[in-house]
C-alpha positions as CSV (number, residue, x, y, z in Angstrom):
1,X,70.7,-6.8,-34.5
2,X,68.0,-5.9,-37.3
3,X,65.2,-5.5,-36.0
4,X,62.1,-5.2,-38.3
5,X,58.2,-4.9,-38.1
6,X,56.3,-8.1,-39.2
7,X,56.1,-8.1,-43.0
8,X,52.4,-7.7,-43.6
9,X,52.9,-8.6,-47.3
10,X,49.4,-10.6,-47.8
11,X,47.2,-8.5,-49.6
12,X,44.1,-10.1,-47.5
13,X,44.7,-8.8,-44.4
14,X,42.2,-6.0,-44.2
15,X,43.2,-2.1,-43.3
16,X,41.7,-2.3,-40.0
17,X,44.8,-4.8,-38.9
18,X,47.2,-3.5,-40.8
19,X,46.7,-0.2,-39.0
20,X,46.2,-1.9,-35.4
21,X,49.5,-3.4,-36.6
22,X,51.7,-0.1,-37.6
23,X,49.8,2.4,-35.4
24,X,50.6,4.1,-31.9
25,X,50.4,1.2,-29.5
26,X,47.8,2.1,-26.7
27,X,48.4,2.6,-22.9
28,X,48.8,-1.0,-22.2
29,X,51.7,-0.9,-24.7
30,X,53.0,1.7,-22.8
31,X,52.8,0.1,-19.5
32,X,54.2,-3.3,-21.2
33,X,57.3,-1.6,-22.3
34,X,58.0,0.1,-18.7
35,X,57.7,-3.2,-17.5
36,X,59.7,-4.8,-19.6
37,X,62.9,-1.9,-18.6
38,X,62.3,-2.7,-15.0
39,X,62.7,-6.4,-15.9
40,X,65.6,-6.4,-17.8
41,X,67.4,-3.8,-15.2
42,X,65.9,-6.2,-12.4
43,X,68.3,-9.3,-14.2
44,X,71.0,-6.9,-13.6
45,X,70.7,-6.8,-10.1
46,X,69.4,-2.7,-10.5
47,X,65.8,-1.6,-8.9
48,X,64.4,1.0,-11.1
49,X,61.0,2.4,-10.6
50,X,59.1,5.6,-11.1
51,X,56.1,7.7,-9.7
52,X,54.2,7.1,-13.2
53,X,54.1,6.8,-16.7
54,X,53.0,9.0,-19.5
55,X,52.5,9.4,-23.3
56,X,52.7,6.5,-26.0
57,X,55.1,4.5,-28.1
58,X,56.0,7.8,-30.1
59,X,57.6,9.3,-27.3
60,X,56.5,8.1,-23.2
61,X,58.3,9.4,-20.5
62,X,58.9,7.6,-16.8
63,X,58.3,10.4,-14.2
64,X,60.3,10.7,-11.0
65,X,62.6,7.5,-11.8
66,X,64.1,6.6,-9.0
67,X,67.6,3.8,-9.7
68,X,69.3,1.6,-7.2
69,X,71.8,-1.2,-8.4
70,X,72.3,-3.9,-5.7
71,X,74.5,-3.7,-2.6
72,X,73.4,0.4,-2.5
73,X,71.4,1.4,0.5
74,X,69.6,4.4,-0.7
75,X,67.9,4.7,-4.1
76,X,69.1,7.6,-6.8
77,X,66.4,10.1,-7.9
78,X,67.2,10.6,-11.8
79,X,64.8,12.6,-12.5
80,X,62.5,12.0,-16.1
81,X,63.2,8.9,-18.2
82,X,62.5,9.9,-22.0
83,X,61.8,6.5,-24.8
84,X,60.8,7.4,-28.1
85,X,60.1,5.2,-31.0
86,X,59.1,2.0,-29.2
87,X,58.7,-1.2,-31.8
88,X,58.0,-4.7,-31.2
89,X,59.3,-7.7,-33.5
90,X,59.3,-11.5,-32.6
91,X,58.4,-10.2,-28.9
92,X,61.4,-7.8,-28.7
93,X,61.1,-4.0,-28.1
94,X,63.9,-1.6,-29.5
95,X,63.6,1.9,-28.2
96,X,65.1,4.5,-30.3
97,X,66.4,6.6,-27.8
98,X,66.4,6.7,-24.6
99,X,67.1,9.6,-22.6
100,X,67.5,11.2,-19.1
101,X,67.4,14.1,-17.2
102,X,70.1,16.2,-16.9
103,X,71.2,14.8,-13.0
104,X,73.1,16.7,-10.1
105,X,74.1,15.4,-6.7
106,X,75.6,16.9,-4.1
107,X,77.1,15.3,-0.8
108,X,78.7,17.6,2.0
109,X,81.9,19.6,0.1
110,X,81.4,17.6,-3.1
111,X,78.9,17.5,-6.3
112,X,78.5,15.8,-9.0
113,X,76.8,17.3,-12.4
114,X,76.1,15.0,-15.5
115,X,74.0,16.4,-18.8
116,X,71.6,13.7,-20.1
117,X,72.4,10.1,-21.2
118,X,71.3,9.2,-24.2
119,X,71.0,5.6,-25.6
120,X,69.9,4.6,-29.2
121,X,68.6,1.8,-30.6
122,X,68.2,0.0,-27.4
123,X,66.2,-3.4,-27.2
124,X,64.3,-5.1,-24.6
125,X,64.6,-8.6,-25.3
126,X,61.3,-10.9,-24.7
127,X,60.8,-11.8,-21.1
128,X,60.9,-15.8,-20.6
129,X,63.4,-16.5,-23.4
130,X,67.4,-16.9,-22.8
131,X,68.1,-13.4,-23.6
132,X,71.0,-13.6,-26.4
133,X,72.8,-11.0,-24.6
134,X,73.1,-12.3,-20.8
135,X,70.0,-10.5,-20.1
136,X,72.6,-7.5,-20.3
137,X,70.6,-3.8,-21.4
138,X,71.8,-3.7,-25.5
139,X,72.1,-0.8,-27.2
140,X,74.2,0.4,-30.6
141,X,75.6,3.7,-29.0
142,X,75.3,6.3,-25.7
143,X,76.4,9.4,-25.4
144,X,76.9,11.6,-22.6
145,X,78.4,15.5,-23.4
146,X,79.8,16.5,-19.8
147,X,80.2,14.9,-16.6
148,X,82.1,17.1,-13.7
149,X,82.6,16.2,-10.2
150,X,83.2,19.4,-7.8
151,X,84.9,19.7,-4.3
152,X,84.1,22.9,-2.3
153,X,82.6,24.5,-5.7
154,X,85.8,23.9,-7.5
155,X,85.7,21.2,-10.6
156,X,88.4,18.5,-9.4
157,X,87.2,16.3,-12.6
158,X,86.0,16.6,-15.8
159,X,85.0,14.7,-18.7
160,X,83.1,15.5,-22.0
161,X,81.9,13.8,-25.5
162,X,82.1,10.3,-23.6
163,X,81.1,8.2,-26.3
164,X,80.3,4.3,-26.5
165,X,79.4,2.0,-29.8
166,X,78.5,-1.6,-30.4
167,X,78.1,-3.6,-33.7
168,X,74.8,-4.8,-34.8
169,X,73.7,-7.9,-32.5
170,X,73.9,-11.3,-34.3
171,X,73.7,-14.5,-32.4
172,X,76.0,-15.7,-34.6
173,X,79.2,-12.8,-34.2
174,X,80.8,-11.6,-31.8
175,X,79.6,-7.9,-30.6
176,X,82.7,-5.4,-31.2
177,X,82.2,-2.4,-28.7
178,X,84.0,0.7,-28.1
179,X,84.7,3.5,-25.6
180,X,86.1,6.9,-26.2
181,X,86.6,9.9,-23.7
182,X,88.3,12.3,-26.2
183,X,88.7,14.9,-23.1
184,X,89.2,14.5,-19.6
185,X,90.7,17.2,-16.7
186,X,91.8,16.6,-13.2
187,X,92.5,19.8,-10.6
188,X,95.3,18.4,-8.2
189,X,96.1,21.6,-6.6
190,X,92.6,20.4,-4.8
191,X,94.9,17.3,-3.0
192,X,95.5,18.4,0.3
193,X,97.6,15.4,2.0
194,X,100.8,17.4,2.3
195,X,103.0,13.8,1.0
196,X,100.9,14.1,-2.6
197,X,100.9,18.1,-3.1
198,X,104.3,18.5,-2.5
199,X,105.2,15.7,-5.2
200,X,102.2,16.7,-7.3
201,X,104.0,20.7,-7.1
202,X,107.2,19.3,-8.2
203,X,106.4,17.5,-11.1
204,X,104.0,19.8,-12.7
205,X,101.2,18.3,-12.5
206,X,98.7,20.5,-10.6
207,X,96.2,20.7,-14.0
208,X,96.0,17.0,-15.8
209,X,94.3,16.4,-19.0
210,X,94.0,13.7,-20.8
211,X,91.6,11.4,-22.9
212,X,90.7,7.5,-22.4
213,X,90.3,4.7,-25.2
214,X,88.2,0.9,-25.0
215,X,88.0,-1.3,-27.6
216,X,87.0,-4.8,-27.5
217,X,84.9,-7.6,-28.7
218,X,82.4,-10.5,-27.1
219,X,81.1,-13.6,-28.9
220,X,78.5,-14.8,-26.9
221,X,78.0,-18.4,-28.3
222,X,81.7,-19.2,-27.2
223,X,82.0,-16.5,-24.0
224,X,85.1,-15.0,-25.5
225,X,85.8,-11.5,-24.0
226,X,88.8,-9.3,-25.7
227,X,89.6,-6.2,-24.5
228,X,92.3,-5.4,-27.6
229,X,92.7,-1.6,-26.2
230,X,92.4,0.0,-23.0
231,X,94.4,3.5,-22.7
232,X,94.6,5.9,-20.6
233,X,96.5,9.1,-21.6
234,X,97.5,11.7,-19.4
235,X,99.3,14.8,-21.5
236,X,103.0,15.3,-21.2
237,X,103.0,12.5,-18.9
238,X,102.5,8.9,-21.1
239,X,100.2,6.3,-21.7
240,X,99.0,3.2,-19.4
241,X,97.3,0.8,-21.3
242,X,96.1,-3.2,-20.7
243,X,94.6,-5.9,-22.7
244,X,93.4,-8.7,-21.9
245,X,91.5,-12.0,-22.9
246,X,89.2,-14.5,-21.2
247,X,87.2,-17.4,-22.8
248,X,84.2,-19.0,-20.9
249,X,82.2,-15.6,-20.2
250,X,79.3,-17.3,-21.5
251,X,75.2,-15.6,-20.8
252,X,75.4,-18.6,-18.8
253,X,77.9,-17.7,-16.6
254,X,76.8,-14.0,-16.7
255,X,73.2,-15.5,-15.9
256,X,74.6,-17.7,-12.9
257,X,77.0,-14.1,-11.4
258,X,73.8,-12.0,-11.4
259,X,72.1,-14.4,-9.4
260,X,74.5,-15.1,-7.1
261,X,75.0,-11.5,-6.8
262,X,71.2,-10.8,-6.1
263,X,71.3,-13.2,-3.2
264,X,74.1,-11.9,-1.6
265,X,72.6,-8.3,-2.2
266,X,69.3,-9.6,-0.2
267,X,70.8,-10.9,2.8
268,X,71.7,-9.1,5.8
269,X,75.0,-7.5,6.7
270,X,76.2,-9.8,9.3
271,X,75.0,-13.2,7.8
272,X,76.9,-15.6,6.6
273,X,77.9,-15.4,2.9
274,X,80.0,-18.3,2.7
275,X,78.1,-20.4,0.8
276,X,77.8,-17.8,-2.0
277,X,81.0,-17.0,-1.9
278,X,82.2,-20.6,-3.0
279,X,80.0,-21.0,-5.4
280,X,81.6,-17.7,-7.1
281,X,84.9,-19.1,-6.8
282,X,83.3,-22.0,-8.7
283,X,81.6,-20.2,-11.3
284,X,84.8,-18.8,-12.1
285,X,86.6,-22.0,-12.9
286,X,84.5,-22.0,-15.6
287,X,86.6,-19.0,-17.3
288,X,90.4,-19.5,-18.7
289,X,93.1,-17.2,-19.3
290,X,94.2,-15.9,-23.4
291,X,96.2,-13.3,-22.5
292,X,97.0,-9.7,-21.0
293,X,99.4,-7.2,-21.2
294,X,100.1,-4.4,-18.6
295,X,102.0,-1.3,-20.8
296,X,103.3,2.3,-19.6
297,X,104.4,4.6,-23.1
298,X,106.8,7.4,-21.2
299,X,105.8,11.1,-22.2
300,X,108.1,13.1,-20.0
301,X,106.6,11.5,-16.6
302,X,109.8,9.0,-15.9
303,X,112.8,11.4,-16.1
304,X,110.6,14.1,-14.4
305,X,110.3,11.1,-11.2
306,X,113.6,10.6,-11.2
307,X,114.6,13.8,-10.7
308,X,112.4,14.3,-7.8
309,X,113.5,11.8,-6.2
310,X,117.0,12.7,-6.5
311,X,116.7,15.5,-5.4
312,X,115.2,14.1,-2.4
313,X,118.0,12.4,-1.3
314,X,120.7,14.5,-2.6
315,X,121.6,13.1,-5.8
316,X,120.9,13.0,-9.6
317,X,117.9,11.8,-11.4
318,X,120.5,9.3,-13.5
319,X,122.3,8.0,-10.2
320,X,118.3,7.1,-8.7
321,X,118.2,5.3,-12.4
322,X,121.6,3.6,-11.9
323,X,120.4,2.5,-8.0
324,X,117.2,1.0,-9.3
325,X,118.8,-1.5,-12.1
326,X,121.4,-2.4,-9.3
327,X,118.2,-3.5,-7.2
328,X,115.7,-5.0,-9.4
329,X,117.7,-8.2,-10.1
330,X,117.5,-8.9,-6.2
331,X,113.6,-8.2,-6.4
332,X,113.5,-10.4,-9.6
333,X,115.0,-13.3,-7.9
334,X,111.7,-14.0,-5.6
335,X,110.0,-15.0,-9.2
336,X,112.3,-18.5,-8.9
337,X,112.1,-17.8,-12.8
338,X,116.0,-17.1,-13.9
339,X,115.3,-16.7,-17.1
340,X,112.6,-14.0,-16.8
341,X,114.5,-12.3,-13.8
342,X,117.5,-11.8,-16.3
343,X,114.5,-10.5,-19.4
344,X,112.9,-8.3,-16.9
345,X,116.1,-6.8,-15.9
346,X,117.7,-6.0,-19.3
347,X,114.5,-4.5,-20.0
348,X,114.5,-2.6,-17.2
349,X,117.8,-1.5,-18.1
350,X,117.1,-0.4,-21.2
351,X,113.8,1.6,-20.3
352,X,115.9,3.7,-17.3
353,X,118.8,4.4,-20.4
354,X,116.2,5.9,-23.0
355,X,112.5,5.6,-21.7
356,X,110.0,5.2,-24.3
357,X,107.8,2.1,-23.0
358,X,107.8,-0.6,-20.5
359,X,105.9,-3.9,-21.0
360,X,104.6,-7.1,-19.0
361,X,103.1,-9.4,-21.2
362,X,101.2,-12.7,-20.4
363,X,101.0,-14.8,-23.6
364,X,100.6,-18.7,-22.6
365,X,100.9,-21.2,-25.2
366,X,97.3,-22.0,-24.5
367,X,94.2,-21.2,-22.5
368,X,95.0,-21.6,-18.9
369,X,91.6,-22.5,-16.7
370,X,91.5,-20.1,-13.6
371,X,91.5,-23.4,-12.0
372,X,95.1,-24.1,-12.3
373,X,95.8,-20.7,-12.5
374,X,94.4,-20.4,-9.0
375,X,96.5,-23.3,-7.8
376,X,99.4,-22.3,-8.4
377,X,99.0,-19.2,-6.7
378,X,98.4,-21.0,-3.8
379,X,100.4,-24.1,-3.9
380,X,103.7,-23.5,-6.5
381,X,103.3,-19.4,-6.9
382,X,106.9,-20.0,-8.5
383,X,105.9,-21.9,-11.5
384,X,102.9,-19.0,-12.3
385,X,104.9,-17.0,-14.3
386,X,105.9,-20.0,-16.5
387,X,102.0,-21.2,-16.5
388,X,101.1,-17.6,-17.5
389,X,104.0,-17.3,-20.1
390,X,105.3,-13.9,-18.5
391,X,107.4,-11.7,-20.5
392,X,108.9,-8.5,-20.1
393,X,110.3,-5.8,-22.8
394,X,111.1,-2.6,-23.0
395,X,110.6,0.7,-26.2
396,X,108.8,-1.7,-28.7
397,X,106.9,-0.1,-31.2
């Protein structure tokens, strides 16, 4: 979303407004904008506060900011909170960064380290108005250059140039976002459950990298949500990626979750959350099921599991391959579904013989309201996979 300074374009309004209008905004600014970030956190269920508040619009900083989102116990000290180029238009405040401390944590034999967080071209949208984005924090694009997670000093996790981007708000299109981890690492020699190391040993995997993809969309005036790509690579092992899509997620419903999830957040551990908990089983009727898929892309990892567990019991990695397509038809049969038991198994047949990818996909011929797909889960779980228009297939480009 554009957001501009008011047009002063009438040549009689004296200097002395037009500078009260373009000029630094004065402590009270300063303090209105603070305000404003713990508002719009608050809608989110999140506490955020601070020992004080310093500077001006230029560039103000929140001091000792302390963040705790709802259900937490104890706060998070953050450290300094850094805005600079604070504007106002039509009641709206857009931030051009925003940017914290570098943050470390540790917690007995583990750590965690994360360099600052930077957000651009944020916006606070105007307290009392229906926010056009759920009352959701908005922002064009974040970065964050290193996050590691350590056990006894060792890094068992590591990510770096996480990235995230979203279109230009317009009430009137949908928001297209994305999410990139070009470079993650995992240190499984750190697993010490003798069942996991031994596999882990076996396959190769003690060092994992990998990298992560999102990409998705959100049109808030009809509530459709599309995740169109969310991957997960893991080198020389493959690919496990979903979609899915959702109609109904509306900034009314999003509105109606966070309060349900603030009052839930308020009350004690042993009452009774009953009540709320219907009434989030009814907020959700209000969604409906597009679509999903649920996709694995082999890089070396299937062969590599069949041969461990053939040689766990003594025989080839092919005769394990040839012993599972005898037994999935028997598993298939619970579905009730023949004709998706016999899909499922030629395509699991076909994936064991040359494995290149293996695919679920849900494609009904129309929305399906959670309602119904909820009762037939519970009444006729049989007919689901027909309601849901389940498919399976195998090495498709």
């Amino acid at each position: 979303m554009s957001l501009q300074r008011k047009n002063w374009n009438r040549l009689a309004v004296s200097t002395f407004l037009f500078a009260l209008a373009v000029g630094p905004a004065s402590a009270q600014s300063v303090d209105d904008v603070a305000a404003r970030l713990k508002s719009t956190f608050s809608e989110q269920g999140i506490e955020i506060d601070w020992a004080g508040v310093s500077g001006d619009t230029s560039s103000m900083r929140l001091q000792g900011v302390k963040f705790k989102p709802a259900g937490v116990e104890d706060a998070m000290d953050i450290g300094d909170v850094t805005l600079e180029g604070v504007s106002e238009a039509n009641g709206d405040y857009t931030i051009n960064t925003v940017s914290t401390s570098a943050y470390s944590r540790s917690e007995g034999e583990l750590s965690f380290e994360m360099s600052p967080f930077i957000m651009r071209d944020v916006v606070l949208f105007a307290d009392g108005t229906n926010s056009p984005f759920g009352g959701m924090l908005y922002y064009r694009a974040a970065n964050l250059d290193n996050l590691v997670v350590k056990s006894t000093g060792k890094t068992a996790f590591s990510a770096s140039g996480i990235a995230i981007e979203m279109s230009e708000f317009d009430g009137g299109k949908p928001v297209s976002m994305s999410a990139t981890v070009p470079a993650f690492t995992s240190d499984l020699t750190l697993v010490e459950d003798p069942r996991y190391k031994d596999a882990i040993e076996a396959l190769g995997y003690q060092n994992i990298n990998g990298s992560a993809l999102m990409e998705g969309s959100w049109d808030p005036a009809d509530g459709k949500m599309d995740i169109s790509k969310y991957d997960i690579k893991v080198d020389d092992a493959g690919t496990f990626g979903i979609t899915f899509s959702i109609g109904g997620y509306t900034v009314e419903f999003i509105k109606s979750v966070q309060e349900l999830q603030k009052q839930m957040a308020a009350m004690p551990e042993d009452a009774d959350n009953s009540a709320q908990g219907m009434a989030m089983l009814g907020l959700m009727q209000q969604l409906s099921f597009n679509g999903a898929t649920i996709r694995f892309t082999d890089d070396s990892l299937t062969n590599k599991v069949l041969d461990y567990v053939g040689k766990q019991q003594g025989m080839s990695g092919k005769d394990v391959a040839n012993q599972a397509k005898a037994i999935v038809p028997f598993g298939l049969a619970q579905l009730q579904n023949p004709d998706l038991a016999a899909q499922a198994s030629a395509a699991v047949n076909q994936y064991f013989d040359d494995p290149r990818s293996l695919e679920i996909l849900a494609n009904p011929a129309s929305p399906v309201p959670f309602a119904m797909i909820m009762a037939d889960a519970m009444a006729n779980p049989a007919n689901l996979t027909r309601t849901l228009g389940v498919a399976v297939q195998a090495n498709q480009n």
